[in-house]
C-alpha positions as CSV (number, residue, x, y, z in Angstrom):
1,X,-1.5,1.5,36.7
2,X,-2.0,1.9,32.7
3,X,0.0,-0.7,30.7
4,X,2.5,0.1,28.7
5,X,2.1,0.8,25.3
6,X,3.1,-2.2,22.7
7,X,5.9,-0.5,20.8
8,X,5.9,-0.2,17.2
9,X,8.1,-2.8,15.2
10,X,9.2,0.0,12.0
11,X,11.1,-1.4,9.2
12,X,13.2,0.9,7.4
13,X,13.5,1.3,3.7
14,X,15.8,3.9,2.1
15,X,18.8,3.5,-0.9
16,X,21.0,5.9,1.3
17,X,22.8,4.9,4.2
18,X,22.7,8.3,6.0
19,X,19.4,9.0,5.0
20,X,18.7,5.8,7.2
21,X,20.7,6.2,10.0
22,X,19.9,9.7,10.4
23,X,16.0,8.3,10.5
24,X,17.3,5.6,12.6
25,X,18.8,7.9,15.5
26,X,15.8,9.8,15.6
27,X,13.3,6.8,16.1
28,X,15.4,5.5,18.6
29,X,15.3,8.7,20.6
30,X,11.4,9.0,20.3
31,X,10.2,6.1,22.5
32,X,7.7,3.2,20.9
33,X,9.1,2.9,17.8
34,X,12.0,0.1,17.3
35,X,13.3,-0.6,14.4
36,X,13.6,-3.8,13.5
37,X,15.5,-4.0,10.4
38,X,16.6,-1.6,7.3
39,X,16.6,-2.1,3.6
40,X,18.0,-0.3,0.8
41,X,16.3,-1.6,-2.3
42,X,12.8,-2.8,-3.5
43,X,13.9,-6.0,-3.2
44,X,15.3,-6.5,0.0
45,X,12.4,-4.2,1.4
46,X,9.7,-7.1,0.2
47,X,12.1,-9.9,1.6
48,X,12.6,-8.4,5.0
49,X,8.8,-7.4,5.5
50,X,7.9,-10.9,4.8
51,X,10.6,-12.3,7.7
52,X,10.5,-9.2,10.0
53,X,6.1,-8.7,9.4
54,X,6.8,-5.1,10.8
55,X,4.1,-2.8,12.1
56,X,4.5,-0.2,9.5
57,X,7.7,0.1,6.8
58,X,9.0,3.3,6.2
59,X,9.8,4.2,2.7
60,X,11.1,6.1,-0.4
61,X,9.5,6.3,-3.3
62,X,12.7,5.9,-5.6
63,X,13.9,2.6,-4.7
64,X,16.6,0.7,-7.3
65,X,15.2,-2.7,-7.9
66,X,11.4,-1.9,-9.1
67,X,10.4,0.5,-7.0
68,X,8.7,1.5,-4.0
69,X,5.5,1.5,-5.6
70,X,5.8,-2.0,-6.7
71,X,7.3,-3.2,-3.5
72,X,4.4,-1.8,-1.6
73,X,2.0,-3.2,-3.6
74,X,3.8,-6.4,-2.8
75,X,4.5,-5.9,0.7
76,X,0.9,-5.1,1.5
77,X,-0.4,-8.1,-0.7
78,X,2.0,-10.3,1.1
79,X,1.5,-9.0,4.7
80,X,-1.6,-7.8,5.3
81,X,-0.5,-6.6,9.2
82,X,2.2,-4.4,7.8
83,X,1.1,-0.6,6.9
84,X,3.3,1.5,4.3
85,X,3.6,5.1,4.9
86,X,5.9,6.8,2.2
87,X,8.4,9.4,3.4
88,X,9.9,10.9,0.1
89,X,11.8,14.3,-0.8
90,X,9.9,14.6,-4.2
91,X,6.7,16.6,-4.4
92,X,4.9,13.7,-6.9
93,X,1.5,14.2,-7.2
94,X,1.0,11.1,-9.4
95,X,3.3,8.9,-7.0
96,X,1.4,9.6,-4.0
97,X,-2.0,9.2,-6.0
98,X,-0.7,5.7,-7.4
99,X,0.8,4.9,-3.3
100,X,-2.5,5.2,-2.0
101,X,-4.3,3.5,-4.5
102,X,-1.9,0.4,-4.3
103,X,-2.2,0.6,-0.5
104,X,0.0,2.5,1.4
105,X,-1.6,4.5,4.6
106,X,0.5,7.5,4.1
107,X,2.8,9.9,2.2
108,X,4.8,12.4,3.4
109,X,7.5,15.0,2.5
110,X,11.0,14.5,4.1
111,X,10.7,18.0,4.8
112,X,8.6,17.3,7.9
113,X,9.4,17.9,10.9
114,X,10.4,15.5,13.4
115,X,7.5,15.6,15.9
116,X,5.0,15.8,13.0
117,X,6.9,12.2,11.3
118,X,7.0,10.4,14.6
119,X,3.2,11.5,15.1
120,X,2.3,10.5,11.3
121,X,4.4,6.8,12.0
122,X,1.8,6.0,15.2
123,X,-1.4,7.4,13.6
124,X,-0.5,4.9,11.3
125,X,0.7,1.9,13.3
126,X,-3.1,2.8,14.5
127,X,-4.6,2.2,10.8
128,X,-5.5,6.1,10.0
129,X,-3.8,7.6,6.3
130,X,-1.8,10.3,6.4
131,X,-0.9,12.4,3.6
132,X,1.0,15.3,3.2
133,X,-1.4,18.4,3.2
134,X,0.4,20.3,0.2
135,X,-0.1,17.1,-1.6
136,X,-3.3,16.4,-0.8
137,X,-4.7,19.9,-1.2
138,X,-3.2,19.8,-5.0
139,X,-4.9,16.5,-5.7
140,X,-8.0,17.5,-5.0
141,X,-7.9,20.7,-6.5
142,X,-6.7,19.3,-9.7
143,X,-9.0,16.1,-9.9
144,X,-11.9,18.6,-8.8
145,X,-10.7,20.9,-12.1
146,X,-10.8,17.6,-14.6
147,X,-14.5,16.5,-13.9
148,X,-15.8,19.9,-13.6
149,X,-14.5,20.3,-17.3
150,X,-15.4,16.5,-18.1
151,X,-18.9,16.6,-20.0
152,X,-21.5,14.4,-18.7
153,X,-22.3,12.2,-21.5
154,X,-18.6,10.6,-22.4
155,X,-18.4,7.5,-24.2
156,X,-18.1,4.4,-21.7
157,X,-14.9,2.3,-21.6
158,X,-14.5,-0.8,-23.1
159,X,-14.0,-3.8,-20.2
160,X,-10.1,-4.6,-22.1
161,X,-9.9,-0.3,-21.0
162,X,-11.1,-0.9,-17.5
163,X,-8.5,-3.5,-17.1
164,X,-5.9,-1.5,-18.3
165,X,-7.2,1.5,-16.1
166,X,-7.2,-0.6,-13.0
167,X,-3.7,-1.6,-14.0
168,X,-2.6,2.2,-14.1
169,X,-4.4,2.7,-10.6
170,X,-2.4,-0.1,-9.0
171,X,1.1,2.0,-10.1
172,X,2.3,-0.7,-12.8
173,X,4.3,1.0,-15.6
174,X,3.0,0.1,-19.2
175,X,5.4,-2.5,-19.8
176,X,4.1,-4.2,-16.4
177,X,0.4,-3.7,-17.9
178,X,1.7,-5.2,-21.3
179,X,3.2,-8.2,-19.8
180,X,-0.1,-8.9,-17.0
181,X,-2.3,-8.6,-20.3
182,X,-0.7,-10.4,-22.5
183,X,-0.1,-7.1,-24.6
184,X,2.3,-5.5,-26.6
185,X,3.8,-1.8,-25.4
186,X,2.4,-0.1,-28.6
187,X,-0.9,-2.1,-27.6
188,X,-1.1,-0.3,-24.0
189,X,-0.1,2.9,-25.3
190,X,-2.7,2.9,-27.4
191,X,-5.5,1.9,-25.3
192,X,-4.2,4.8,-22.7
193,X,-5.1,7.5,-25.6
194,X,-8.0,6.1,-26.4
195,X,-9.0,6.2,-22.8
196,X,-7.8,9.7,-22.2
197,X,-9.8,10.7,-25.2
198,X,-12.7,9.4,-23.4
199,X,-12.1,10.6,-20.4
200,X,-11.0,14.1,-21.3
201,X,-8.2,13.9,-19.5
202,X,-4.0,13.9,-20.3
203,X,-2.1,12.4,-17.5
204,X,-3.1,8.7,-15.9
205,X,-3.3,10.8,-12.6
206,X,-6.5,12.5,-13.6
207,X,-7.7,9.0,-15.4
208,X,-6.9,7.4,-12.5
209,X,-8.7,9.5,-9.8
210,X,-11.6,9.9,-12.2
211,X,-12.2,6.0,-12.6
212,X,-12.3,6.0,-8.9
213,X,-14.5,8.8,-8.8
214,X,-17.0,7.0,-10.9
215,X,-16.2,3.8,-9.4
216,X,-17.4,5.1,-6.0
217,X,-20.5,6.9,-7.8
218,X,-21.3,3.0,-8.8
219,X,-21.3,1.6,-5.8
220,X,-23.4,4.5,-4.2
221,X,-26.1,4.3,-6.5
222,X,-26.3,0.1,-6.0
223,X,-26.6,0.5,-2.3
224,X,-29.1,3.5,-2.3
């Protein structure tokens, strides 16, 4: 006789209340997944991860209160057992770039259908990433575009750059950046165009996924 399956302890972020209990009735109705508590700002989501420590938190994107970028960051810095996996009705490439950068394990359309979410939720209760495929498909593609065009012998960033970079990676918002670094908001901006100047590049999406690019070149070439 196999034992039973530990079910999956979901907490459930979302600023609408039918949006939630629509989401709600459909867990309950799937088997495994319980939901343990609900949330509807960035706020309360970090407060109730911390006392619930759910399996995986279900979440918008466009949260009043900061966030859910912010609160994810904080969530997964805070509870290292808890995966994020985004469920938003906004096709945003450079939200679900900046997500899984600032470690969530997923982002999805709310236009999925329900088998497909309820798989996506235990795939990542699991510890695999999911991501929409429109999304990622787009990405790539675009990021794939930028350093094709990027010439090879660009001027290196300064380190003050690279922390400002990292900053941009992580989601944070320019005044967030300012206030980490001790900076003005005319100081940030300015470092951003002189990094996209380097870079070639005009949105911190590209920026961001070609510092990772790079990044992961770095690394490849130390352990070879």
């Amino acid at each position: 006789m196999q034992p039973e399956t530990k079910p999956i302890r979901l907490l459930l972020v979302d600023d609408h209340e039918v949006v939630r209990a629509g989401l709600r009735a459909l867990l309950l109705r799937s088997g495994g997944i319980y939901v343990v508590g609900e949330a509807e700002s960035a706020g309360e989501s970090v407060k109730k991860a911390m006392q619930l420590k759910p399996d995986v938190v279900l979440m918008n994107v466009r949260l009043p209160g900061g966030g859910g970028l912010q609160a994810c960051r904080e969530i997964c810095s805070s509870c290292p057992g808890t995966r994020v996996l985004f469920l938003s009705s906004h096709i945003d490439d450079d939200a679900a770039m900046a997500a899984m950068l600032g470690g969530a394990h997923g982002y999805l359309l709310k236009e999925i259908k329900k088998a497909a979410l309820i798989s996506a939720i235990k795939a990542v209760a699991e510890g695999q990433t999911i991501q929409d495929p429109s999304i990622s498909q787009r990405i790539f593609k675009r990021t794939e575009a930028q350093c094709q065009s990027v010439a090879n012998g660009e001027e290196p960033l300064s380190p003050q750059e690279e922390r400002v970079l990292t900053h941009v990676a992580n989601g944070n918002t320019n005044k967030e950046i300012a206030a980490a670094l001790g900076l003005s908001d005319k100081t940030v901006k300015n470092y951003l165009r002189n990094i996209f100047q380097k870079m070639q590049v005009t949105r911190r999406s590209h920026a961001v996924a070609k510092f990772a690019r790079q990044n992961s070149s770095k690394e490849k070439r130390k352990s070879e």
